[in-house]
C-alpha positions, 0 to 999 in steps of 0.5 A, a space after each residue: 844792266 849787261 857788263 860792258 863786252 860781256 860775252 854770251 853764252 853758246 847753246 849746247 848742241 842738243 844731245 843725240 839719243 843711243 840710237 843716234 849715238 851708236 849709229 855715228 859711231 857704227 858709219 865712224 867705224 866702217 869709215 876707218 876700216 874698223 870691221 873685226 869679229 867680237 872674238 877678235 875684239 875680245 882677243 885685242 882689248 884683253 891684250 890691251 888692257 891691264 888688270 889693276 893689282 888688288 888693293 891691299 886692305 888698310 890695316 
């Protein structure tokens, strides 16, 4: 027997394949304006992104 108010649950939306997923992604892009060449991408995620310090091994 069902609990009083008891809520359902939602369905999930089904999941989209990488075709699908790199398409949105693409049509996302271009309507932002996002157009830039791999070498710039290169360029600005490596000024963006930092190196993590090497760990230290335990002694």
């Amino acid at each position: 027997m069902a609990k009083a108010g008891a809520r359902k649950k939602k369905k999930a939306p089904p999941k989209l394949s990488d075709e699908e997923l790199s398409e949105r992604f693409k049509e996302a892009a271009r309507a932002i304006g996002a157009d830039i060449s791999a070498d710039q991408f290169d360029d600005l995620f490596h000024r963006v992104a930092k190196k993590k310090p090497p760990v230290k091994p335990a002694d």
